[in-house]
C-alpha positions as CSV (number, residue, x, y, z in Angstrom):
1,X,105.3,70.6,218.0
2,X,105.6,68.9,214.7
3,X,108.3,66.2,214.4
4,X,110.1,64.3,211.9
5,X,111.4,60.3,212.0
6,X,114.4,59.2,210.2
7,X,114.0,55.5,210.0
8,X,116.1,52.8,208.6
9,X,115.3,49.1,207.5
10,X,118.2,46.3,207.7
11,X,118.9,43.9,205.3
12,X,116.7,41.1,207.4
13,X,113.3,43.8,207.0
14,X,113.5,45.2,210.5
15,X,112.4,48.8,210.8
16,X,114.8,51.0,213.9
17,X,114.5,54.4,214.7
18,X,117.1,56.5,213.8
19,X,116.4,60.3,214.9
20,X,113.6,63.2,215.5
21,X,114.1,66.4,213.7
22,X,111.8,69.5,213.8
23,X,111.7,70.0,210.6
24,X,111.2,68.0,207.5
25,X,114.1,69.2,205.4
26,X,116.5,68.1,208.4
27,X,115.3,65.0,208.2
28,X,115.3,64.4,204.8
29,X,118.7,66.0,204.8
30,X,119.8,63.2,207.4
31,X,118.4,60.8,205.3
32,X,120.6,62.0,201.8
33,X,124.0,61.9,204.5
34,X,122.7,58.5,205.4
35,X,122.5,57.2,201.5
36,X,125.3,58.9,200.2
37,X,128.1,57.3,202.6
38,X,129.4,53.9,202.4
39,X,127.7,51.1,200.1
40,X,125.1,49.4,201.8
41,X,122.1,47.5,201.7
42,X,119.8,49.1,204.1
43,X,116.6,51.3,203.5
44,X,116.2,55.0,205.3
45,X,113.0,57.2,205.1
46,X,111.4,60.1,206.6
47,X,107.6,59.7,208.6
48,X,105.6,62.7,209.9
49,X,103.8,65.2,208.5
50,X,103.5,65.2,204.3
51,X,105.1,68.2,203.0
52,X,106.0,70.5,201.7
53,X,107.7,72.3,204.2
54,X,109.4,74.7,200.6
55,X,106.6,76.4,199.2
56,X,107.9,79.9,197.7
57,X,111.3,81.3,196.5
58,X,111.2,83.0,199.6
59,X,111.2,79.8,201.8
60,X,114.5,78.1,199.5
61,X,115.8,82.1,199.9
62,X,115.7,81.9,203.2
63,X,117.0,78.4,203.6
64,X,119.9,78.9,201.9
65,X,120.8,82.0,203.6
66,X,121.2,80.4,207.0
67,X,123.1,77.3,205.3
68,X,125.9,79.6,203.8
69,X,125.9,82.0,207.4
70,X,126.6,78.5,209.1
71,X,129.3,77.8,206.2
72,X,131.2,80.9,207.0
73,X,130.6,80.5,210.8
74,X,132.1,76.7,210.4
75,X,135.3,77.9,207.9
76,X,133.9,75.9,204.8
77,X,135.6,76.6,201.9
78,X,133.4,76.7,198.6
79,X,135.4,73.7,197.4
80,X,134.6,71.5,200.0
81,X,130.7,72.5,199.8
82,X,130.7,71.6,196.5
83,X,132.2,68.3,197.1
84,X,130.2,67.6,199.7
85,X,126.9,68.8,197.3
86,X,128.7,66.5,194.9
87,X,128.3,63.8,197.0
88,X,124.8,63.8,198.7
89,X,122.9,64.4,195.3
90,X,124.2,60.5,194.5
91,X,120.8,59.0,195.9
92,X,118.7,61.5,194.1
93,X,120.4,61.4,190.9
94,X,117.2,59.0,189.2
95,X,114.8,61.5,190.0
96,X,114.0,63.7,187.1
97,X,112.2,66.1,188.9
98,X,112.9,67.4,192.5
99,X,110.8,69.1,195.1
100,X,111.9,72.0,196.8
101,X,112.1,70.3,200.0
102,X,114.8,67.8,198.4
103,X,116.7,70.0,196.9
104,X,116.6,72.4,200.4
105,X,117.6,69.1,201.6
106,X,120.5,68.1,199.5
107,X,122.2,71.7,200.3
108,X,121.5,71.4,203.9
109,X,122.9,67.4,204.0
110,X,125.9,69.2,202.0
111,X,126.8,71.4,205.3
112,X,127.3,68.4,207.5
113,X,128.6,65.8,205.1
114,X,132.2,65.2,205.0
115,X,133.2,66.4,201.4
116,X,134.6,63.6,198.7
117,X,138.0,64.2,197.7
118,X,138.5,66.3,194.8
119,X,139.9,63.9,191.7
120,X,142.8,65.7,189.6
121,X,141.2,64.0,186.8
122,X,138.1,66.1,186.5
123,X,140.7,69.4,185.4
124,X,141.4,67.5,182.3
125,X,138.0,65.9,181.8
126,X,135.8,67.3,178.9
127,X,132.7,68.7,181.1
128,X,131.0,70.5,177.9
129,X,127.8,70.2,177.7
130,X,126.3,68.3,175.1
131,X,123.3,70.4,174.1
132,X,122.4,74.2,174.6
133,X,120.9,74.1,178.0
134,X,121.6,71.8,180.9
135,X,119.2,69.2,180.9
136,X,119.5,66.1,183.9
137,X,121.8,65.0,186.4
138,X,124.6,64.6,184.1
139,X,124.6,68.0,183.2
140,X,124.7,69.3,186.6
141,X,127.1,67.1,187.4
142,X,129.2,68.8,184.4
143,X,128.7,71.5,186.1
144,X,129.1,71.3,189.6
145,X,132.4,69.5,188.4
146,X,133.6,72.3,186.4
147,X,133.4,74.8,189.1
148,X,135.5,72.2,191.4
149,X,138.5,72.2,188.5
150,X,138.0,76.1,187.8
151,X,138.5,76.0,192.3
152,X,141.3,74.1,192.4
153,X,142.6,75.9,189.7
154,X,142.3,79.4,191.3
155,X,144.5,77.5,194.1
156,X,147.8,77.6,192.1
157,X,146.3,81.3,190.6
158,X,144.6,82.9,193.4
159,X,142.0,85.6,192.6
160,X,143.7,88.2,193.9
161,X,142.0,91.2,196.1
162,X,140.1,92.3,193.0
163,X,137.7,89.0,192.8
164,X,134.7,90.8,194.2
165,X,135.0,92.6,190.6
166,X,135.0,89.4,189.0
167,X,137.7,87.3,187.9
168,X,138.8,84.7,184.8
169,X,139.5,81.1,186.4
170,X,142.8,80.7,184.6
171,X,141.9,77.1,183.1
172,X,145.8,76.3,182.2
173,X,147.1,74.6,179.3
174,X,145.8,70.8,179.7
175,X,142.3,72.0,180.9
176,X,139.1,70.2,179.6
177,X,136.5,71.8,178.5
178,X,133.9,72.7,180.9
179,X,130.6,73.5,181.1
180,X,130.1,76.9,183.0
181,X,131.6,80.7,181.9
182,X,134.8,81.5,183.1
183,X,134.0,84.0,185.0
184,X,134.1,84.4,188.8
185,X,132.6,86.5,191.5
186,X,131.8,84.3,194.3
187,X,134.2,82.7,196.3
188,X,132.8,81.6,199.4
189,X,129.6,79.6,200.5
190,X,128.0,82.5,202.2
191,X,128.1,84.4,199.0
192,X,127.5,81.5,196.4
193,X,124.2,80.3,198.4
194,X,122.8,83.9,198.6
195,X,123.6,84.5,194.8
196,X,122.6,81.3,193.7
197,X,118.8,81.9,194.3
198,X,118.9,85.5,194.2
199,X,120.0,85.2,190.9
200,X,118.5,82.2,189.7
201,X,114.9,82.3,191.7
202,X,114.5,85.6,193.4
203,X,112.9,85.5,196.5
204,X,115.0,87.9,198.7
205,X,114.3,90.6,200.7
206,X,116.4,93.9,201.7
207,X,115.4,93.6,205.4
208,X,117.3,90.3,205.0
209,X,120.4,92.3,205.1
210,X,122.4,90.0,202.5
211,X,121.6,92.1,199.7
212,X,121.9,96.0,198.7
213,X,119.1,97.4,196.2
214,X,118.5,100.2,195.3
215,X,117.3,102.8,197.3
216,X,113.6,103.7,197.4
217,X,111.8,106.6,198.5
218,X,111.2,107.8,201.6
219,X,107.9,106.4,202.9
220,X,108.2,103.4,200.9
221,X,108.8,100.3,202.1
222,X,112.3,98.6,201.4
223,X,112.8,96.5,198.2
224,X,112.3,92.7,198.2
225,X,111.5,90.7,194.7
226,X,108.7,89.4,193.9
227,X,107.3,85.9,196.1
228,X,106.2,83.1,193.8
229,X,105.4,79.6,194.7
230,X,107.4,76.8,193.4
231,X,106.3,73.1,192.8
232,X,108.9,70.7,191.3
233,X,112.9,71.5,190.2
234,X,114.5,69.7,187.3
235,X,118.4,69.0,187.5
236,X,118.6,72.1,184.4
237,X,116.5,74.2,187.1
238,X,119.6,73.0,190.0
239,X,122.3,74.3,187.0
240,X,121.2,77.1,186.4
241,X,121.0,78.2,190.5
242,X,125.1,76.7,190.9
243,X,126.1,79.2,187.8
244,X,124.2,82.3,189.3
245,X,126.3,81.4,192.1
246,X,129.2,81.8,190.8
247,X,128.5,84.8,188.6
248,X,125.3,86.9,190.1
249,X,126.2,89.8,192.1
């Protein structure tokens, strides 16, 4: 069996082993949970294999359907996965362009990383974005942010039972502007995860069971969209995925 070392270098140039994993996203995950906590001057890195281990849509699909059924199972709220998201993208925030395995690995470091605390400030903050289209980590920073105000938000003005219809996040008087629409349909990690490639990458499958197309013929064979490799990811790429989380269906 394959495996994975997570290994860290002290300030003095020593090398220690940290962990094994069996997969390479797990261990680059570790390694994001690693960077992303308190300041320090050590070095961590992954050895094994060469990747990728994300090759398809399908592969991110089906990554981020088991990281939003272990959400649910472990009572996340979509706030705290943010924040946590938030968080762990610090160390890769130079990187213009991503590959899949990092960004599988930044959601999956999300879902065992203790979430940042959410700062009143960003409600008021002007997150509009400063061109057309998100472009960097600034910009998906804008927008991961506004989702966390239009959240906290939806605390004082709950959704209602009607959400799953789609909802306004009521953005009082005193609200910066931000830089996603207004509008609502995922409120949970499960759901936002799911919708987020679905909507943004495809790569699903009805035998997956997460998602309801429509029906086909008797004989044929049930509906999945189309497989496609992927290479690299830009920050615009990981903005677009966090709105179709919020507003695919």
């Amino acid at each position: 069996m394959q495996t994975w070392d997570v290994v860290r270098q002290d300030d003095l140039g020593n090398s220690f082993h940290v962990a094994a994993h069996d997969s390479r996203v797990s261990a680059l995950a570790q390694v994001l949970a690693l960077e992303s906590g308190v300041p320090h001057r050590q070095i961590y890195w992954v050895e094994g294999p060469p990747g990728p281990a994300v090759r398809t849509n399908r592969d991110l699909y089906l990554i981020f359907l088991q990281l939003g059924q272990e959400a649910r199972a472990a009572s996340w709220s979509l706030s705290a996965f943010l924040r946590a998201l938030w968080k762990v993208s610090a160390p890769l925030r130079d990187n213009e362009r991503l590959e899949p395995d990092d960004v599988a690995a930044m959601f999956a470091a999300a879902s065992t990383t203790p979430p940042a605390a959410f700062d009143p400030a960003w409600s008021a903050k002007d997150l509009s974005l400063p061109g057309d289209e998100p472009d960097g980590y600034a910009d998906w920073e804008r927008v991961v942010l506004s989702q966390l105000a239009d959240l906290e938000d939806f605390l004082v003005s709950p959704p209602g039972p009607q959400a799953r219809f789609g909802v306004d996040a009521p953005r009082p008087p005193g609200s910066g502007a931000r830089a996603t629409p207004a509008r609502w349909y995922n409120f949970d990690p499960a759901t936002y995860l799911e919708c987020a490639v679905a909507g943004s990458l495809g790569g699903w499958d009805a035998a997956d069971g997460a998602r309801v197309p429509v029906p086909t013929a008797a004989g044929e064979p049930p509906a999945r969209s189309y497989v496609r490799e992927i290479t690299t990811m830009t920050w615009g790429d990981l903005a677009r995925i966090a709105v179709c989380g919020q507003m695919y269906e």
